[in-house]
C-alpha positions in Angstrom: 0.0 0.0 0.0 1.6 3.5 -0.8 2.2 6.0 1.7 0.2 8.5 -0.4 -2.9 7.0 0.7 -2.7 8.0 4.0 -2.9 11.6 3.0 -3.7 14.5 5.6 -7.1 13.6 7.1 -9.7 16.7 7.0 -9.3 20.0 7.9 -10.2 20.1 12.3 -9.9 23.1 14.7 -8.5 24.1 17.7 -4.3 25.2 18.9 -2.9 22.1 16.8 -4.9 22.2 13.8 -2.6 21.7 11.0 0.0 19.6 13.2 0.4 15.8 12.3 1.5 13.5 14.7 3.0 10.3 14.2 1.7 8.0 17.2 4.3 4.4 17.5 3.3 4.5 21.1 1.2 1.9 22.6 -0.4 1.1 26.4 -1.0 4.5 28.3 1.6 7.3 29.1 2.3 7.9 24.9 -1.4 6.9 23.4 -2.9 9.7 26.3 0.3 12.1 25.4 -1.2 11.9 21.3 -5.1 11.9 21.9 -4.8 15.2 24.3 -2.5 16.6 21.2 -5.8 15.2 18.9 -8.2 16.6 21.3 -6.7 20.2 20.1 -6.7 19.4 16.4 -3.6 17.6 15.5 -3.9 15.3 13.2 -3.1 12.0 15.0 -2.0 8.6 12.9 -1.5 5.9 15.3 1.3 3.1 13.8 0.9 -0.4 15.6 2.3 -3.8 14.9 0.8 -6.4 13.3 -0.4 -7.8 16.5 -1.8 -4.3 17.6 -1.7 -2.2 20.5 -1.7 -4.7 23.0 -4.2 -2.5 25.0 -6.8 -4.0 23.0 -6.8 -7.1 24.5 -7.0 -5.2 28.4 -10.3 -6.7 28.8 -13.1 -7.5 29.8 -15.1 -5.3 29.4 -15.0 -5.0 25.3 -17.2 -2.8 22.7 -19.0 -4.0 20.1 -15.8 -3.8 17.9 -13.9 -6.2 19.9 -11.6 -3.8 21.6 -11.5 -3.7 25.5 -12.9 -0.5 27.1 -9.5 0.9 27.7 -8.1 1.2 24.8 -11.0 3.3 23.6 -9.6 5.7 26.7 -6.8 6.8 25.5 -7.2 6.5 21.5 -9.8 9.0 20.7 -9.3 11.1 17.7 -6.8 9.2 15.9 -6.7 7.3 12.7 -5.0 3.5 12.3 -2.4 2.6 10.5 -0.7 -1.2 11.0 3.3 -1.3 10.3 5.7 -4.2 10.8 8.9 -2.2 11.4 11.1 -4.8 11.8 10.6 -5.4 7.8 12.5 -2.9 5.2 9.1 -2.0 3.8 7.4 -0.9 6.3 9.8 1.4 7.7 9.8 2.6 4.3 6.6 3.6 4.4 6.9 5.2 8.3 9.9 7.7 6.6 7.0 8.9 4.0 4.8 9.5 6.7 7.6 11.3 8.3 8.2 14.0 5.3 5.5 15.8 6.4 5.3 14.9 10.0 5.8 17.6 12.9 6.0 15.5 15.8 6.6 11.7 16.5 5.9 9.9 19.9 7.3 6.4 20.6 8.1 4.2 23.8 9.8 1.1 22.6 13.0 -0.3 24.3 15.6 2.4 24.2 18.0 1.9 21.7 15.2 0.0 19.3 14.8 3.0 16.9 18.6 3.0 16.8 18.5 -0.6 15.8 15.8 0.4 12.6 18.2 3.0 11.4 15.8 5.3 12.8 17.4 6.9 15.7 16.9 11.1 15.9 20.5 11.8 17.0 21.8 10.5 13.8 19.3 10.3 11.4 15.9 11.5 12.0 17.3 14.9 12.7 19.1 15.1 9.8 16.0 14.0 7.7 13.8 15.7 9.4 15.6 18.6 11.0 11.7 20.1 12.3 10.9 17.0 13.7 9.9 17.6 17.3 10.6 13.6 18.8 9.4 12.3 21.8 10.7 9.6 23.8 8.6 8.1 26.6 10.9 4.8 28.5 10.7 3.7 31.6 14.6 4.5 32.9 15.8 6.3 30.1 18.7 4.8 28.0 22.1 5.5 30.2 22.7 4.8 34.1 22.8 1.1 36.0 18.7 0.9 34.5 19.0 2.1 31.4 17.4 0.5 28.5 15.0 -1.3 30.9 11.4 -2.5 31.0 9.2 0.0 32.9 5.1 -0.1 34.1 3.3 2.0 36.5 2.9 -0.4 39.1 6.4 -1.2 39.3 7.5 2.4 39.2 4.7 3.4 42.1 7.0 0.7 44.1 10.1 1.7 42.9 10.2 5.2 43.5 8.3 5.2 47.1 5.1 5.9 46.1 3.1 2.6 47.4 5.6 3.0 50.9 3.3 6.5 51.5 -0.2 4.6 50.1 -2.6 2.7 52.1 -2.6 2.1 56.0 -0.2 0.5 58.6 -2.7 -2.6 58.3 -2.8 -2.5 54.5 0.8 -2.2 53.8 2.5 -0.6 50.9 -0.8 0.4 48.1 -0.6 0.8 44.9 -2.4 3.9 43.9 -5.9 3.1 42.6 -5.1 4.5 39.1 -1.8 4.4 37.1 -0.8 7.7 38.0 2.9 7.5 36.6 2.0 6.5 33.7 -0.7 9.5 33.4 1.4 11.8 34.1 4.3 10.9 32.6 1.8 11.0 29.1 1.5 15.1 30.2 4.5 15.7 30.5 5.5 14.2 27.4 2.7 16.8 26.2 4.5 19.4 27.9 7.6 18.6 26.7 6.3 18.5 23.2 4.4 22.1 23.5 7.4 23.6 24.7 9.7 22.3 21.9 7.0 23.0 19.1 7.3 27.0 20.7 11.2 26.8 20.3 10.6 25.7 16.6 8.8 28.6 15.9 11.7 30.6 16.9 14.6 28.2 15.9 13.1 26.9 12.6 14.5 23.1 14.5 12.9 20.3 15.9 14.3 18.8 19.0 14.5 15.3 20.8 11.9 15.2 24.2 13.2 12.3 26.9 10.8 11.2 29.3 10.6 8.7 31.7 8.5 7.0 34.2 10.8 7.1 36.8 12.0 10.5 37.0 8.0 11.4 36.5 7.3 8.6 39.7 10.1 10.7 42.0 8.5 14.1 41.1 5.2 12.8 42.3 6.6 12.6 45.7 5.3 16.2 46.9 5.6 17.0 49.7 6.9 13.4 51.1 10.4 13.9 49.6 10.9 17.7 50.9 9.7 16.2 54.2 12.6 14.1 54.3 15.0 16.1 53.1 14.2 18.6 55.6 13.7 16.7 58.8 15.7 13.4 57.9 12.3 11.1 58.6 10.9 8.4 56.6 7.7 9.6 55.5 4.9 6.9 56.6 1.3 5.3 55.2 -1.3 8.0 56.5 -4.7 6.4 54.8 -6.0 9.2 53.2 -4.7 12.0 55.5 -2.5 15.2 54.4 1.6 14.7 56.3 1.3 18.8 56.3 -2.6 19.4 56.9 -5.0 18.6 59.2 -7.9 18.3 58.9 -7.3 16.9 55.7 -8.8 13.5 55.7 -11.6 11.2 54.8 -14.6 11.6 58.1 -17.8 9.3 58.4 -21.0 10.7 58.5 -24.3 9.6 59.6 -25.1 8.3 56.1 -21.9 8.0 54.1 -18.5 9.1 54.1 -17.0 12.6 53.1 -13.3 14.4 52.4 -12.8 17.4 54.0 -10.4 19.5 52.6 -9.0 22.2 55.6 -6.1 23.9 54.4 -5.9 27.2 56.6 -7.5 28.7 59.6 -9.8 30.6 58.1 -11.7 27.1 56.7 -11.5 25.9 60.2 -13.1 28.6 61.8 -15.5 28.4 59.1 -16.3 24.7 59.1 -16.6 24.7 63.3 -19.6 27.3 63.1 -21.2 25.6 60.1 -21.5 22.4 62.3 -21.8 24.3 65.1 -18.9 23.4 67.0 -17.2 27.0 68.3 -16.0 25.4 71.0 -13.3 23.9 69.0 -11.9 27.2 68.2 -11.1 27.9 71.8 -8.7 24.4 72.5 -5.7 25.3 72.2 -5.0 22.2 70.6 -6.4 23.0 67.1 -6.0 26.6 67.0 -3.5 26.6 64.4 -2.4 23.9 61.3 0.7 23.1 63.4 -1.4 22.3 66.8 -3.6 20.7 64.6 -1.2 18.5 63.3 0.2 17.5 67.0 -3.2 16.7 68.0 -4.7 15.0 65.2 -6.1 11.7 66.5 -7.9 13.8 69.4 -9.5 16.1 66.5 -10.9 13.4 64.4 -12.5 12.3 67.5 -14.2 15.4 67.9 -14.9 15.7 64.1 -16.6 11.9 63.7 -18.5 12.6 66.8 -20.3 15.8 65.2 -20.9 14.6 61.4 -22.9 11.8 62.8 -26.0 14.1 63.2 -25.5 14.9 59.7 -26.0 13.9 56.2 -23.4 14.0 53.4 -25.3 15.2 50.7 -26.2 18.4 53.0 -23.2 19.1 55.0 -21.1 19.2 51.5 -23.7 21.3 50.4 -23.7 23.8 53.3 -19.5 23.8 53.7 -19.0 24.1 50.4 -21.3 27.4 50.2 -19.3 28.5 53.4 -16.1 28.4 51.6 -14.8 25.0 53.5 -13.8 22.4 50.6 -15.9 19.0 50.9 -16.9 16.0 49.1 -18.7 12.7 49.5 -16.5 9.9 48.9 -18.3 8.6 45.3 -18.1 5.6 43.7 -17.4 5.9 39.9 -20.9 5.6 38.5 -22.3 8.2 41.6 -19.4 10.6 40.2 -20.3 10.6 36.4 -24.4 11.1 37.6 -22.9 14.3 39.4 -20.9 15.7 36.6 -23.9 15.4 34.3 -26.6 17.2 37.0 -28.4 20.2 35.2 -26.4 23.3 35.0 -23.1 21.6 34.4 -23.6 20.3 30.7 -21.2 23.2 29.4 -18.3 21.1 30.9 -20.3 17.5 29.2 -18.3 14.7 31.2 -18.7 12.0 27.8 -19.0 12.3 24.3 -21.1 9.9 22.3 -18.4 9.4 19.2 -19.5 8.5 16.0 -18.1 5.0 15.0 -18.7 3.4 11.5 -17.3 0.4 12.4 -19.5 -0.4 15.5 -22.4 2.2 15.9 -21.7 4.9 18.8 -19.4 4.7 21.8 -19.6 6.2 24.8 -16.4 7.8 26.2 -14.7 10.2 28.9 -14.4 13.7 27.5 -11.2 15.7 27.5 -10.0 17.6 30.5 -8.7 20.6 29.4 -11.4 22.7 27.8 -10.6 26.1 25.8 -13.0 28.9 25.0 -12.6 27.0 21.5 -12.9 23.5 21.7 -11.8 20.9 19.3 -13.8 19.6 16.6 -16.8 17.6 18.6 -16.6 15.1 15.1 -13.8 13.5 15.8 -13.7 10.3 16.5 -11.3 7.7 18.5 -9.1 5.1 16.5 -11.2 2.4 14.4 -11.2 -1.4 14.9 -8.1 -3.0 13.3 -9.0 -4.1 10.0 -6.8 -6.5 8.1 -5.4 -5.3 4.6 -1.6 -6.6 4.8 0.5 -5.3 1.9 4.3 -5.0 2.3 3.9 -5.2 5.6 1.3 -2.8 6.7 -2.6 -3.3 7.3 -4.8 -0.3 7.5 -7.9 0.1 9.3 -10.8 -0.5 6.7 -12.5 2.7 7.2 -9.6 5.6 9.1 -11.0 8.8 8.4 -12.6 10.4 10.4 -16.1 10.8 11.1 
């Protein structure tokens, strides 16, 4: 199949319009890095192997196409394109793609571009010198881990985050979500941004390194500046703040809720709302510090006075008093809230249009602009199976 059929897909809005993006990422932190660049109008074609993004196959649950539920999460907006690298003719047709290509994000293996004849350093930048390259790895090619296999989980337990999650009966958590891997994916975004503004000064691309790990350590705020300060292992704290008190998940009398007390001012605000002044005159919670000291004694007199109360109304009534609250949602109770009357400007899903398989319901984007993207877009199509020269192409890629 010629490169030339995979022309520029149609005209979208938004900051990126007119940007393509060459996606050879697969699993999480690079596909979310490339659909946030789609969700602004970059066009986004997404290069897997033969075998496909092995995110497909993350399941149950599936959609009707046969792809599980989470690769649909972090494919939106991109069209399919199926490459076997490791063959002359289909890098071949990943260098046509490149002539006109402003950005390419991959996370194999360091050193596996290299291997293609595809490396940036010595080729791809001399090709391509406006090629903005992104590199996502788990370690990063040099030091004693270099070149090594990286996932979130393994990172969170790495880099100290599960040692600071969960409870002394618990253990060491992992965090409920794979948060190195998320962020890692923005700051790949960021990384790429920044180096697309220092083309439009320079005229030159530039290589982008990111890594799980160094994203992992970076997520240890303020844990790590704890220690380094006051030479103590940070502990597990359940959901409670090392800095801030109260900052911590409190039963009510029908439910559970997070109250969020960062200064004094909230405290004196949330002791009147529940009626409890006298708290305002120990001098054991009259400041964050004293707080702190005393915390177990100050739960006990915050549990005791939610009981009379309901969650639904006390997060109500704090939150209109300038305290930060929030009941402690399941999933399906937090989409229902995001979709209650008067907040359908921020819509929390988007029903995209699929060819292949008929509508899908998905997470919107997070970052909104006064401009949004084009609402047509659609996420990446089932994998169909036309094989030339080694490279299959979905059966139906543009997009909707």
């Amino acid at each position: 199949m010629p490169a030339s059929d995979l022309s520029r897909g149609a005209p979208s809005h938004g900051a990126l319009a007119g940007l393509r993006v060459i996606d050879l990422s697969r699993v999480l932190a690079g596909p979310l890095c490339t659909q946030m660049l789609a969700d602004h109008g970059a066009d986004v074609v997404k290069i897997e192997p033969p075998s496909g993004d092995e995110t497909r196959l993350l399941g149950p649950p599936f959609d009707d196409a046969g792809d599980a539920a989470y690769f649909g999460a972090v494919n939106r907006g991109k069209r399919a394109l199926g490459l076997d690298l490791a063959r002359p003719e289909g890098r071949a047709v990943l260098e046509a793609l490149l002539k006109d290509a402003d950005i390419l994000v991959e996370n194999y293996l360091p050193g596996t571009m290299e291997r293609w004849n595809l490396g940036y350093d010595d080729v791809l930048s001399v090709r391509h010198p406006r090629l903005v390259y992104c590199a996502i790895s788990g370690f990063g090619a040099d030091g004693p881990l270099g070149g090594l296999p990286g996932y979130d989980a393994v990172l969170q337990a790495m880099s100290g985050l599960m040692s600071i999650n969960g409870t002394s009966e618990s253990g060491p958590t992992r965090v409920g979500v794979p948060i190195v891997d998320y962020v890692t994916g923005y700051n790949a975004l960021t990384g790429i941004l920044l180096a697309l503004a220092a083309r439009h000064q320079t005229g030159k691309g530039q290589r982008i390194d990111v890594t799980l790990f160094d994203t992992a350590l970076s997520l240890l705020v303020p844990h790590a500046a704890n220690w380094l300060c006051s030479g103590r292992t940070p502990g597990r704290l359940g959901s409670a703040h090392p800095n801030i008190a109260p900052y911590d998940k409190f039963a009510a009398g029908d439910g559970e809720l997070f109250l969020g007390i960062v200064n004094d001012g909230q405290f004196r605000r949330f002791c009147r709302q529940v009626k409890r002044e006298d708290l305002l005159d120990d001098v054991r919670f009259g400041t964050n510090a004293a707080r702190l000291q005393h915390v177990d004694a100050l739960r006990g007199e915050i549990e005791r006075t939610l009981a009379a109360f309901k969650v639904e109304d006390l997060c109500r009534d704090l939150m209109q008093s300038g305290v930060p609250a929030g009941a402690v949602n399941t999933v399906p109770q937090a989409f229902a809230d995001a979709a209650r009357p008067g907040r359908t400007a921020r819509a929390w899903h988007s029903r995209e249009a699929r060819p292949d398989a008929g509508p899908a319901r998905a997470a919107a984007a997070a970052l909104w602009r006064a401009r949004p993207r084009d609402p047509g877009r659609s996420r990446v199509r089932s994998r169909g199976h036309r094989r030339a020269a080694g490279v299959w192409r979905s059966q139906d890629n543009e997009r909707s």
